[in-house]
C-alpha positions in Angstrom: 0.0 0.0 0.0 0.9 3.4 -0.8 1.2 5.3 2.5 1.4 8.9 1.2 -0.2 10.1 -1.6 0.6 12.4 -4.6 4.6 12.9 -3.4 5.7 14.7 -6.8 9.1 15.7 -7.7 8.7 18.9 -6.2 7.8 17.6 -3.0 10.7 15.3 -3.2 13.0 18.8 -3.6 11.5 20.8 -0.6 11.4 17.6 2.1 13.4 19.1 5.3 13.3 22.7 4.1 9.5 23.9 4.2 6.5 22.8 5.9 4.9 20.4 3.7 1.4 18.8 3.9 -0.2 15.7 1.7 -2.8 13.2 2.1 -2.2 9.8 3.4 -3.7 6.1 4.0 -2.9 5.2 7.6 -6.9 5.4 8.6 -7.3 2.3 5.8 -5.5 0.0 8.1 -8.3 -0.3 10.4 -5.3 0.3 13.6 -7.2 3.8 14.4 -10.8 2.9 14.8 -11.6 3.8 18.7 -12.5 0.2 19.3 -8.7 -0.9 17.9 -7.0 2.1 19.9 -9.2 1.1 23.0 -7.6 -2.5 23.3 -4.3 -1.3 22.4 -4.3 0.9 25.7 -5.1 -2.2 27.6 -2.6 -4.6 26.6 0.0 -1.5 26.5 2.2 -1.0 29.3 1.0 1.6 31.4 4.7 3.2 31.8 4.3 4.2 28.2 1.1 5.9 28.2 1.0 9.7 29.3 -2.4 11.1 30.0 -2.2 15.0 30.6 -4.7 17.9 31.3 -3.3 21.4 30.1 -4.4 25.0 31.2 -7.0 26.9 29.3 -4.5 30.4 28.9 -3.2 30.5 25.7 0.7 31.1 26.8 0.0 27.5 29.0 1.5 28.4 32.4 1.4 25.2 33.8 1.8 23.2 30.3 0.5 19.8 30.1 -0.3 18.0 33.5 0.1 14.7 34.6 -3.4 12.5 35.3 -3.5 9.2 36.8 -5.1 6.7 34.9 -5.0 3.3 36.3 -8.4 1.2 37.2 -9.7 2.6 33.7 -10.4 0.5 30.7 -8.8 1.4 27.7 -12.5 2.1 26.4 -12.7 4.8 29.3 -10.2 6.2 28.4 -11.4 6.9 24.9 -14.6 8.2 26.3 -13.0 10.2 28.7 -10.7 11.6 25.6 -14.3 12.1 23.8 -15.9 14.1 26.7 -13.0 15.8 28.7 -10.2 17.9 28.8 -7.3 15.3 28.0 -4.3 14.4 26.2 -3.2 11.0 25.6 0.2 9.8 24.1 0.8 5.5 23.9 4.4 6.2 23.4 6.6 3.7 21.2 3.3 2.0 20.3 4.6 2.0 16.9 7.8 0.2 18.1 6.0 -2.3 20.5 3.3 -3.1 19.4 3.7 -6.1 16.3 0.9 -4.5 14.2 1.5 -1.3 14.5 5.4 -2.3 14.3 4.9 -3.7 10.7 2.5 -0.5 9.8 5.6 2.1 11.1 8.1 -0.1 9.1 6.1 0.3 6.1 5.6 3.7 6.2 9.5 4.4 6.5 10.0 2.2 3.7 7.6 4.6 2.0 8.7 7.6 3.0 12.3 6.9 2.2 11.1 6.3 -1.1 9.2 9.6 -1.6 12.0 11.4 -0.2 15.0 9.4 -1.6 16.8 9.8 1.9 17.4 7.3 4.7 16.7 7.5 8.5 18.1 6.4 11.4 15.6 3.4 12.5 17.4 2.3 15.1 16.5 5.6 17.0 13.0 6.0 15.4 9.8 6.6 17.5 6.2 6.5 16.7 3.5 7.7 19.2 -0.5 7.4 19.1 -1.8 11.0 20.4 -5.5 10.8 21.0 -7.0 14.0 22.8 -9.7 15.8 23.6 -11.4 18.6 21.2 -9.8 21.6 23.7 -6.7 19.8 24.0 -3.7 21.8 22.9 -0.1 21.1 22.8 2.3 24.6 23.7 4.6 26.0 21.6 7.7 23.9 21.7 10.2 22.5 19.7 11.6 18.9 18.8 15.3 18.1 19.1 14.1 15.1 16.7 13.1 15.3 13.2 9.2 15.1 13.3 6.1 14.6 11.3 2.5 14.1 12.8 0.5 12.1 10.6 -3.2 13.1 11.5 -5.8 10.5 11.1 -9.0 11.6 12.8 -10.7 14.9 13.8 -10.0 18.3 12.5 -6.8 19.8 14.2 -5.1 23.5 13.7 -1.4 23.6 13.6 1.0 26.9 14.2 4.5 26.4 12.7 6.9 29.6 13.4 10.2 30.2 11.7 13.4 28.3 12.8 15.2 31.9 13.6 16.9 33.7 16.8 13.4 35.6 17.2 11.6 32.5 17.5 13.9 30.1 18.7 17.2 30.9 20.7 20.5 28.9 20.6 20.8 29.2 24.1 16.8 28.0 24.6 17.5 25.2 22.2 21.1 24.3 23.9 18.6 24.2 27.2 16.9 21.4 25.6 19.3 19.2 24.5 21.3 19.6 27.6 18.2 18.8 29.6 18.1 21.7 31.8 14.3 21.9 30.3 11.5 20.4 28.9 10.7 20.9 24.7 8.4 23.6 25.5 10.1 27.1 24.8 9.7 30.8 25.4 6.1 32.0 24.0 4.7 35.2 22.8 2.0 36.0 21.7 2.9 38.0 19.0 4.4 35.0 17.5 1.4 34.0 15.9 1.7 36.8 13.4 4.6 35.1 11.4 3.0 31.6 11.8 2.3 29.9 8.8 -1.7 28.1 10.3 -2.8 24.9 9.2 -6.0 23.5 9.8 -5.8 19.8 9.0 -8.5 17.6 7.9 -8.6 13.4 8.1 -5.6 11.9 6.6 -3.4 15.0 6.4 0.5 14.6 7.0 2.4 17.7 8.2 6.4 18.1 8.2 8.3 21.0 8.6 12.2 21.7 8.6 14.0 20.3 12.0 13.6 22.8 15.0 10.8 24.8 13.7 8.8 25.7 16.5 5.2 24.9 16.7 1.9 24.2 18.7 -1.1 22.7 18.0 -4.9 23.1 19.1 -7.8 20.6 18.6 -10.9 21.7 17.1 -12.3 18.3 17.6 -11.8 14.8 19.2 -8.6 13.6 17.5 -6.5 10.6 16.9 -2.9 11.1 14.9 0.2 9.5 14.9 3.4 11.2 15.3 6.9 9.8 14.0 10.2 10.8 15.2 13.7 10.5 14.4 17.2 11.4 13.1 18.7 12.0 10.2 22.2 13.2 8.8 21.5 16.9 8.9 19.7 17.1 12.5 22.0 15.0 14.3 24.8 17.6 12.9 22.8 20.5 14.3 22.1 18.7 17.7 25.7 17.6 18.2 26.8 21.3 17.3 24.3 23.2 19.0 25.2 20.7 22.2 29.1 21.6 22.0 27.4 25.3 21.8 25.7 25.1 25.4 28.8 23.9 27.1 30.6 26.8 25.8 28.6 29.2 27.0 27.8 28.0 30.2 31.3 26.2 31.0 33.6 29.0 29.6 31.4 32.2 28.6 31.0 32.3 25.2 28.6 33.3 23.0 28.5 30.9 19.8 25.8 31.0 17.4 24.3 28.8 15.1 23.9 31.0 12.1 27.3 32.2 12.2 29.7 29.3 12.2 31.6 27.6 9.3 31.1 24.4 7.7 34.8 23.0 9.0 33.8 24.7 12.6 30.5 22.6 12.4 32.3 19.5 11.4 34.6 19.4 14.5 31.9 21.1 17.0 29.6 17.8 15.7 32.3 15.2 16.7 33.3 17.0 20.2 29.3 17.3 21.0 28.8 13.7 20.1 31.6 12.0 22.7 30.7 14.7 25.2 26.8 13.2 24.8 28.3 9.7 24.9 30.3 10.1 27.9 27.7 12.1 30.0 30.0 15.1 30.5 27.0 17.9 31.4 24.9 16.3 34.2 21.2 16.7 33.0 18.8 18.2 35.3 15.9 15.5 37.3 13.0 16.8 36.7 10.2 14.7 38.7 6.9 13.8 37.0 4.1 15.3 39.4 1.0 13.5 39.3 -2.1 16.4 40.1 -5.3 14.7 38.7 -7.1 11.7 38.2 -9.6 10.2 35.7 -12.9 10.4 37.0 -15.8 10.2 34.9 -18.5 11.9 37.7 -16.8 14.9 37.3 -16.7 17.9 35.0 -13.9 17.2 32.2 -13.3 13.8 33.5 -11.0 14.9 36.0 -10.4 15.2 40.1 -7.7 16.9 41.4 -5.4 14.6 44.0 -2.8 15.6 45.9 0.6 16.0 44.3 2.6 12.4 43.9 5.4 11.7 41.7 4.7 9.4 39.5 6.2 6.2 39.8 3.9 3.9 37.1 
């Protein structure tokens, strides 16, 4: 089966440099239907399933929130997704699951054959996001290369230029060095250099490593997201890593934009053994549990008493 549809030439040209949106198959599988997603939360371990609740302000103060959902059917869930105020993520169900598994193997094989490039499997990810229809996902950024495949529902996507106004080295060097989360200083003024698509069934959206971006739900919606390296953003992450331990080991102010090809090279191979080898302790950030699945309550949800989260 033909995974994406209508990948011209042109398409083939711009891969990895603009945002890019085509049609694809994935909802033909059958994998996606509530009643398939629904026994694929059961028989998934729970460790790999995030279920959040997010703020309603628009620059997301307390970003997405952990809820505990254990005791509740993988059908509850879905209705709870349906009726509430929730985002879920099966994390590595692509990778774990054997169906799913064969479908994310296909759909590289296809989409190194649309773009005439090869990935890095061995560090690939694909996710299952089902959420609410006021769920929202902040403005952030990926360190991986990323493509959200939307199946179901009708979802509006904000992708902002991959410049200093919009991203910062040093906010970007905080994310790969794991002094922070993905999610990245916000303005609202932002929006006015976004380029705003609203995304119908079987849509696939890409845009060019590190653009930032955030999403809001218009509906209930199921998509799936793929992550993972290739040539150019493993170059960039190694760099930009070297970058942060400059500045924050010995004061300097490297940039991005402004260095060389040669001082890229070595910058890339210095990052890379200083990731290897652990050099820049990463900052524990502990995984507060503040809600609970509840279905007698408004948005599905009870507060609890903050827990870390050790499930």
């Amino acid at each position: 089966m033909n995974i994406i549809e209508n990948w011209s030439t042109t398409d083939k040209a711009l891969y990895g440099k603009t945002v890019q949106t085509k049609t694809h198959n994935l909802q033909k599988t059958g994998l996606f239907t509530d009643d398939a997603l629904a026994a694929l939360l059961d028989r998934h371990p729970d460790n790999k399933i995030d279920v959040c609740t997010m703020s309603d302000d628009p620059v997301y103060p307390d970003k997405h929130c952990t809820v505990d959902f254990r005791g509740y059917s993988g059908k509850q869930l879905i209705e709870a997704a349906k009726a509430g105020h929730i985002w879920i993520n099966i994390r590595e169900a692509m990778n774990i699951d054997p169906a799913y598994k064969h479908l994310l193997a296909e759909t590289f094989d296809d989409l190194e054959e649309c773009t005439g490039q090869n990935r890095f499997r061995k560090n690939s990810r694909g996710g299952i996001l089902i959420s609410s229809p006021s769920a929202k996902v902040p403005y952030h950024c990926d360190p991986t290369m990323t493509m959200l495949w939307h199946i179901r529902g009708r979802k509006r996507v904000y992708v902002y230029p991959a410049t200093q106004k919009f991203l910062p080295d040093d906010a970007y060097e905080a994310v790969l060095l794991g002094e922070q989360d993905q999610d990245i200083p916000y303005r609202k003024e932002f929006d006015k250099s976004a380029k705003v698509y609203d995304l119908p069934d079987n849509t696939l959206v890409c845009w060019p490593h590190t653009s930032p971006h955030r999403v809001e739900n218009q509906s209930y919606c199921v998509s799936m997201v793929m992550e993972f390296s290739s040539k150019e953003s493993a170059l960039r992450n190694s760099v930009m890593y070297t970058n942060g331990l400059l500045r924050r080991h010995l004061g300097l102010s490297p940039r991005w934009d402004e260095s060389t090809a040669i001082g890229r090279f070595f910058k890339s191979i210095i990052g890379h053994f200083f990731r290897r080898i652990g050099l820049h302790k990463t900052h524990i950030r502990h995984d507060f549990v503040r809600f609970r699945i509840n279905p007698n309550e408004k948005n599905y949800l009870s507060s609890v008493p903050s827990f870390i989260r050790k499930f």
